[in-house]
N, CA and C of each residue as an Amber inpcrd file, in Angstrom:
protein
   348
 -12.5770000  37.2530000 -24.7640000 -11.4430000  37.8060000 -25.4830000
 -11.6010000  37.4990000 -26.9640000 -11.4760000  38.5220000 -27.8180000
 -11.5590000  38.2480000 -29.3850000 -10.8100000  37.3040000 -29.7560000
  -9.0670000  37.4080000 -29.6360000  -8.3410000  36.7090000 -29.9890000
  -7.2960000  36.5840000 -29.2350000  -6.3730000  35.6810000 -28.9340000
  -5.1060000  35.4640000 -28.6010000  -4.1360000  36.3830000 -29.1150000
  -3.3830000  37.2780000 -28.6170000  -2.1600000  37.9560000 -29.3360000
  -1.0620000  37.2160000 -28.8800000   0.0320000  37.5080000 -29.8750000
   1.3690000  37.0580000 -28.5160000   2.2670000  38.3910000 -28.8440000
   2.5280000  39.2730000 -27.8590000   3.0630000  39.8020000 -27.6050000
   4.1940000  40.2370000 -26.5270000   5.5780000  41.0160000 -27.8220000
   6.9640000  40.9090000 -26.9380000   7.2390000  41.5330000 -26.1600000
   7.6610000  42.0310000 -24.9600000   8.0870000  43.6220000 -24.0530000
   9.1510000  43.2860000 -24.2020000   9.9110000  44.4120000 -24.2150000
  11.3650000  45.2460000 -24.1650000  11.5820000  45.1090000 -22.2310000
  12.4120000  45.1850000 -21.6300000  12.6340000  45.2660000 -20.2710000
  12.9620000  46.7150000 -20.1120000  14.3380000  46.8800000 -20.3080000
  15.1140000  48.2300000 -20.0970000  14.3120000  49.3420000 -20.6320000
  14.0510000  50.2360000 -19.9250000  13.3440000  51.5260000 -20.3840000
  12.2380000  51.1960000 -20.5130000  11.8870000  49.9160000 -20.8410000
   9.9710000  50.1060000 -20.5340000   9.3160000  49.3870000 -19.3550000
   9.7460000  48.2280000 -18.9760000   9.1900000  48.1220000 -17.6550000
  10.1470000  48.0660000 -16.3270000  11.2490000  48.8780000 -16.2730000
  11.9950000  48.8120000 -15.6620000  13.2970000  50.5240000 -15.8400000
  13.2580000  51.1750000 -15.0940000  14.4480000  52.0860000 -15.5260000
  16.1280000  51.0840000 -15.1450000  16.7290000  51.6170000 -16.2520000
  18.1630000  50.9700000 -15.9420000  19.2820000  51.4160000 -16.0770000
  20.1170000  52.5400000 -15.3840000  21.1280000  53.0560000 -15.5720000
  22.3050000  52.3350000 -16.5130000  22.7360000  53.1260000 -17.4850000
  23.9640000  52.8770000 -18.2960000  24.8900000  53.5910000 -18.8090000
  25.9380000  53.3910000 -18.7590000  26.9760000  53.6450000 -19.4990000
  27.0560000  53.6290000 -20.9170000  26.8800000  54.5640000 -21.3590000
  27.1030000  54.4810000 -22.5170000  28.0780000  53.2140000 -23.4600000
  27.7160000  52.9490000 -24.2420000  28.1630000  51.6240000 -25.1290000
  28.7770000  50.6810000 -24.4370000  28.0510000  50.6260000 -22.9760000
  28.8230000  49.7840000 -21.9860000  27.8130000  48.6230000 -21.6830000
  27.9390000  46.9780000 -21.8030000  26.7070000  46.5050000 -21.4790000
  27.4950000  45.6030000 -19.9660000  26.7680000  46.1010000 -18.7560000
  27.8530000  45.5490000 -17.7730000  26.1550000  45.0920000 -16.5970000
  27.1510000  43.8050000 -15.8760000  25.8660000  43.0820000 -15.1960000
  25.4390000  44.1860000 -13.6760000  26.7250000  45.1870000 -13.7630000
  26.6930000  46.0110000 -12.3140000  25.7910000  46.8060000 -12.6800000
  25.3660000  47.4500000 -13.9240000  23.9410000  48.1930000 -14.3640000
  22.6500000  47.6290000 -14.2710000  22.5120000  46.6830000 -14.9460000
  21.2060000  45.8850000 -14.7540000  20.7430000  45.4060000 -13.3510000
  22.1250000  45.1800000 -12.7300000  21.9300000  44.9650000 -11.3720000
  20.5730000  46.0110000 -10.5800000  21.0930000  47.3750000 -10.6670000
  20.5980000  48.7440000 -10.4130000  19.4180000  49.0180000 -11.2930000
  19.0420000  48.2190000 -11.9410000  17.2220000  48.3450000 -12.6550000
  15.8400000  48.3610000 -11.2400000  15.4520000  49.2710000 -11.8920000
  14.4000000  49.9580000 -10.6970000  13.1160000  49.5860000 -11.2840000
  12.4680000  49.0610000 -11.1060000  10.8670000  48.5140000 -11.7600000
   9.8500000  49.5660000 -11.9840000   8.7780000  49.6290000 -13.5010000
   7.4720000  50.4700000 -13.2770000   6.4460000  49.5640000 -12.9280000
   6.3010000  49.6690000 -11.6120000   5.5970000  48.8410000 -11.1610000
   3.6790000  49.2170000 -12.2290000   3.1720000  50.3840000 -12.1630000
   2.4760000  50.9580000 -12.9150000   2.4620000  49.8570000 -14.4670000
   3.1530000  50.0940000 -14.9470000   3.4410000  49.1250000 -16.8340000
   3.5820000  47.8230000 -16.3540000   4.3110000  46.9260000 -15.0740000
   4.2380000  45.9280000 -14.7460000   2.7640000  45.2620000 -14.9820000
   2.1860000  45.6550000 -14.2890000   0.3440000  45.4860000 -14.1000000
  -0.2340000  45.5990000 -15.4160000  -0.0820000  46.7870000 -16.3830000
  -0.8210000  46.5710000 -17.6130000  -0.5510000  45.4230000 -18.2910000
   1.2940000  44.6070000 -18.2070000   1.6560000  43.7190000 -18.9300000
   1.0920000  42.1930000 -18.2190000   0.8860000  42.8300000 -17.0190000
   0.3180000  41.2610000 -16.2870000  -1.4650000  41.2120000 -16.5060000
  -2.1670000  42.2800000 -16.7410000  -3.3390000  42.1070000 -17.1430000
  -3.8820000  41.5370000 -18.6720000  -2.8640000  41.8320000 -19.2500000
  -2.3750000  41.2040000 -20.7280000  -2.0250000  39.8890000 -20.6110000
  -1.4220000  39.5300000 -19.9330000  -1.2420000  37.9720000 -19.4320000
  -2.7760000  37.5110000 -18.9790000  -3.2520000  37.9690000 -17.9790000
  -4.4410000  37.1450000 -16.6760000  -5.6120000  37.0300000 -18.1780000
  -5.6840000  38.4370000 -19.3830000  -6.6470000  38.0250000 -20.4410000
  -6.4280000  36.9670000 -21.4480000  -5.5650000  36.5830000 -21.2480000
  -5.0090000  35.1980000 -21.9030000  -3.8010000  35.4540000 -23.0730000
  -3.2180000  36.6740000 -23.3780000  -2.3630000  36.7560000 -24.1180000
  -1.1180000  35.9170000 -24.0970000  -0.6070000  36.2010000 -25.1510000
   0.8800000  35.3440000 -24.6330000   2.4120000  36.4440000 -24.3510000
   2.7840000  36.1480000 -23.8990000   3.7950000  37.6220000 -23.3970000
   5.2180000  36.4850000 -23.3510000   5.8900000  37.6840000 -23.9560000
   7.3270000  37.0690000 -24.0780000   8.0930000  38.7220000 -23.8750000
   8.9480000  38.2190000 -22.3520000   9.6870000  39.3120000 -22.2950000
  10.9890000  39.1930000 -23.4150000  11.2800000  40.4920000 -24.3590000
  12.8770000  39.6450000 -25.0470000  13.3540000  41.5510000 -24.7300000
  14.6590000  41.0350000 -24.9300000  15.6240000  41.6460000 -23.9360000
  16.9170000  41.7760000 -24.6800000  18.1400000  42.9860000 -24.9030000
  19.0650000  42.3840000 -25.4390000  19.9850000  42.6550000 -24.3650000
  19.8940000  42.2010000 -23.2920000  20.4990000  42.6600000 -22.5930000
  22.0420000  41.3030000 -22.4960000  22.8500000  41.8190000 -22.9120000
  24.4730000  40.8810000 -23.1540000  24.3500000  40.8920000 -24.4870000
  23.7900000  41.2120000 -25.5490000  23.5410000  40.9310000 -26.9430000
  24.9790000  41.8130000 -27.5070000  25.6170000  42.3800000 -26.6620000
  27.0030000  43.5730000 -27.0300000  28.1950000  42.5570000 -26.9260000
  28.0610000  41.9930000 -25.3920000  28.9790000  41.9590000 -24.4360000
  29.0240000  40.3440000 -24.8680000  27.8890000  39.7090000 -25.1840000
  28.2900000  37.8650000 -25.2720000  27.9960000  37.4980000 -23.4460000
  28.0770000  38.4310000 -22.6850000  28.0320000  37.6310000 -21.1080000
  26.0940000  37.2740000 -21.1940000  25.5650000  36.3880000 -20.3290000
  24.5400000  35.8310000 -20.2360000  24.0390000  36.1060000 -19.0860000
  22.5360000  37.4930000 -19.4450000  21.8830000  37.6060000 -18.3320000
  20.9590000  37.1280000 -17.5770000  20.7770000  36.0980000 -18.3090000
  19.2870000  35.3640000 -18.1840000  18.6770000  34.6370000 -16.6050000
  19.8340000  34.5000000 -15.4890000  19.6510000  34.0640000 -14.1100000
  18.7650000  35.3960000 -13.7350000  19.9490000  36.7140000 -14.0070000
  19.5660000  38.0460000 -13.1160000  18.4490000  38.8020000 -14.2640000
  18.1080000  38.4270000 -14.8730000  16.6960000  38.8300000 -15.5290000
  15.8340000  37.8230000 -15.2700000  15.4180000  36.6530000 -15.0440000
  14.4860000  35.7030000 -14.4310000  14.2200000  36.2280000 -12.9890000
  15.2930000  36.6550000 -12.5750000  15.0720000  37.1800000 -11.0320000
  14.6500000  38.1620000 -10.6330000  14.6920000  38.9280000 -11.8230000
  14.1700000  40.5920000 -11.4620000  12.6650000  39.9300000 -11.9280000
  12.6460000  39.5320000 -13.1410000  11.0240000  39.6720000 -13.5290000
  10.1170000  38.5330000 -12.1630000  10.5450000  37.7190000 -11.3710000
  10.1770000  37.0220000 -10.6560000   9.4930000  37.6550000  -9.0950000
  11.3910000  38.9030000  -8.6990000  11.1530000  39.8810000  -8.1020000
   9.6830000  41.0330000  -8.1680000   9.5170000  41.1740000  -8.9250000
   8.8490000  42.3150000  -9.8630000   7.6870000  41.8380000  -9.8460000
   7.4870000  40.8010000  -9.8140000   5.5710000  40.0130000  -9.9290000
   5.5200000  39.8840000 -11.1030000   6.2150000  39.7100000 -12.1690000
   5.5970000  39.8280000 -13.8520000   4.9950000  38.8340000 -14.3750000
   4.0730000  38.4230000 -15.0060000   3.4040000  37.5270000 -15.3130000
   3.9830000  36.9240000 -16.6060000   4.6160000  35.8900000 -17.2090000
   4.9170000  35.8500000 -18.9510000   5.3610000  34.0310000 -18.9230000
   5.0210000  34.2770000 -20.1430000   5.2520000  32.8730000 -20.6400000
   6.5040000  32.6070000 -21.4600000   7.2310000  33.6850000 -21.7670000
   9.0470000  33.3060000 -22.8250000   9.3560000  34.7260000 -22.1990000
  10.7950000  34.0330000 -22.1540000  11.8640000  35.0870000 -21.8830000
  12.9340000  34.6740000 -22.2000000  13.2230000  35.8350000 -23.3270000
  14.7560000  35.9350000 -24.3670000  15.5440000  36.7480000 -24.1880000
  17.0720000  36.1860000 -23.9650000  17.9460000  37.2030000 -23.2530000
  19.3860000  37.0340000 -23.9430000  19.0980000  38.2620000 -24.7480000
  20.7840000  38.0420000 -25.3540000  20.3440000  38.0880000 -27.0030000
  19.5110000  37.6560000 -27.2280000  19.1320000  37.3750000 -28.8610000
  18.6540000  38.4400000 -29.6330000  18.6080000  39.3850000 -29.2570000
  17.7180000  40.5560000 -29.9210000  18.9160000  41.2270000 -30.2370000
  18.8110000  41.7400000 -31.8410000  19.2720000  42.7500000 -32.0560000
  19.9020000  43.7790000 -31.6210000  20.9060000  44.3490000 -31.3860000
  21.4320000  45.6970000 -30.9640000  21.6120000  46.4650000 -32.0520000
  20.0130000  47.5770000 -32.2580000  19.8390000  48.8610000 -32.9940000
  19.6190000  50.0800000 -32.4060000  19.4630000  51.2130000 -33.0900000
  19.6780000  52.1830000 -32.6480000  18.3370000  52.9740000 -32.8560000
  17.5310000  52.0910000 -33.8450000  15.8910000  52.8230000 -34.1220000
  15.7940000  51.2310000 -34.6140000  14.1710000  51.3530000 -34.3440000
  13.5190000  50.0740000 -35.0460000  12.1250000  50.6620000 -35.5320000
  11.8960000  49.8120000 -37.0580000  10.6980000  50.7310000 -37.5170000
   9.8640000  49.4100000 -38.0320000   8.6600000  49.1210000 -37.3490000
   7.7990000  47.9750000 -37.6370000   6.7580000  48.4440000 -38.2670000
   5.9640000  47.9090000 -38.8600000   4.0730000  48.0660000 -38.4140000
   3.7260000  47.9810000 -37.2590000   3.9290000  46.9340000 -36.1730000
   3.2590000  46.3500000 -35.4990000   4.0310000  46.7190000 -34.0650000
   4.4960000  47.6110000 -34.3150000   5.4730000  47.6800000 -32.7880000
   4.8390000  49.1080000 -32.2620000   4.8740000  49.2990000 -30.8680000
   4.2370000  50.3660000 -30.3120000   5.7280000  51.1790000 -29.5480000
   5.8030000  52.3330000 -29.4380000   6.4580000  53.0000000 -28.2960000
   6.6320000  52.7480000 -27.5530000   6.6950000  52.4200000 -25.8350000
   6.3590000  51.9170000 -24.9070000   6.1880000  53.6240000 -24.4480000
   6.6810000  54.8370000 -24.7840000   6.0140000  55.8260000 -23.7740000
   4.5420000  55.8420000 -24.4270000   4.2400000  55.8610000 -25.8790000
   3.3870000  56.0010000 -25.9680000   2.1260000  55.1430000 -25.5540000
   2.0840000  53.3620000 -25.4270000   1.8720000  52.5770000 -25.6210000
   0.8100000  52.3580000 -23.8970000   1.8900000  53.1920000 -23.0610000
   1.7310000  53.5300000 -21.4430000   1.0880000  54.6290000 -21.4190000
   1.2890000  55.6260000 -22.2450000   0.3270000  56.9760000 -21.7340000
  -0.9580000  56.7070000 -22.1900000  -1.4730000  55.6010000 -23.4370000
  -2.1170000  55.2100000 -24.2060000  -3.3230000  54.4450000 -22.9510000
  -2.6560000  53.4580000 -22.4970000  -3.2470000  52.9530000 -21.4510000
  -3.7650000  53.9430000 -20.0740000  -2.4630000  54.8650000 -19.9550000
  -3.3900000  55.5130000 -18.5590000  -3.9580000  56.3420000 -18.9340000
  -4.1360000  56.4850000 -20.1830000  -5.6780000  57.2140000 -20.2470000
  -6.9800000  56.3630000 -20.3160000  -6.6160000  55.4210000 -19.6370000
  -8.0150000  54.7390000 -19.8850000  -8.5460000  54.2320000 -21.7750000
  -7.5440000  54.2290000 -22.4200000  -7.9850000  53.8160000 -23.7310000
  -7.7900000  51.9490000 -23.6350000  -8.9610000  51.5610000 -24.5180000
  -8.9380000  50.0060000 -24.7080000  -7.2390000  49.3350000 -25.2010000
């Protein structure tokens, strides 16, 4: 491996679908998160090459309630491989514009095409 990265995943919408309510952040939604098992595996092969993976999440970041039992449990559920998981601390925006941040549709179609 060239180098160590440490890199963050998003949960909702990228490795996981999660029904919502609009401007609603409620634990009966997240409950109902359905896994990509497919993006699971790219993020755990990113792990097994020695990266560092931190799932962060804003999931209660609206609401103040604390998801962090029933998100340890899904990603546990799920097989996910990671070393930090942040729940509640992230930002609630509506676009985010980095250098260094990828799409996750793109980031996934990127990968199943067989690109490095």
């Amino acid at each position: 491996m060239k180098s160590k990265k440490i890199i963050y995943v998003d949960i909702d919408g990228t490795i996981c679908d999660t029904p919502f309510q609009h401007n609603i952040d409620e634990s009966s939604q997240y409950n109902k998160a359905t896994p990509h098992y497919a993006r699971i595996d790219v993020i755990n092969d990113l792990y097994d090459k020695g990266h560092i993976i931190t799932y962060w999440t804003a999931r209660g970041c609206v609401s103040g309630d604390d998801f962090t039992e029933l998100t340890r449990n899904q990603l546990e559920e799920w097989g996910c491989k990671y070393h930090h998981l942040e729940v509640g601390n992230k930002p609630h925006f509506d676009m985010y514009i980095c250098d260094k941040s990828f799409n996750s549709e793109s980031f996934f179609h990127y990968k199943e095409s067989g690109l490095p």
